[in-house]
C-alpha positions as CSV (number, residue, x, y, z in Angstrom):
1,X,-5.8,-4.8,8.4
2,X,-9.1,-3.4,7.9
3,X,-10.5,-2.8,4.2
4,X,-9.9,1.1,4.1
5,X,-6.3,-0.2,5.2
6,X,-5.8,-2.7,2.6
7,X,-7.4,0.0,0.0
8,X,-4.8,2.4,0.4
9,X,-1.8,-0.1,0.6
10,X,-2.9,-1.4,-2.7
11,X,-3.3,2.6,-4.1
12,X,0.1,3.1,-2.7
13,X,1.5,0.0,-4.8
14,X,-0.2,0.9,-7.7
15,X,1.5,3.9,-7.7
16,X,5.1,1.9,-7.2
17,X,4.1,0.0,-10.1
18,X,2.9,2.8,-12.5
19,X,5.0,5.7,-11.9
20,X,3.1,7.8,-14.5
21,X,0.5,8.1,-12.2
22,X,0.0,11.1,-11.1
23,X,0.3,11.7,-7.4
24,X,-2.5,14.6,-7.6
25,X,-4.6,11.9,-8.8
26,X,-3.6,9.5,-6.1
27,X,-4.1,12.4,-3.5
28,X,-7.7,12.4,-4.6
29,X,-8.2,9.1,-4.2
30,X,-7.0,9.2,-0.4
31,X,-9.4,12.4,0.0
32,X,-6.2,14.3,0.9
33,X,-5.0,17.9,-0.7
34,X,-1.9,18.6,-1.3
């Protein structure tokens, strides 16, 4: 896996973990608009 990979697996988890999260949020950590 490279880094960037690994990165967003582990933002991906993080949002398993911690539904609260919102996805918005996690969207602008990927650099992706919804």
């Amino acid at each position: 896996m490279t880094p960037e990979e690994l990165r967003t697996l582990t933002l991906f988890n993080t949002v398993e973990n911690s539904p609260e999260i919102n996805q918005r949020q996690l969207a602008q950590e990927l650099d992706v608009s919804l």
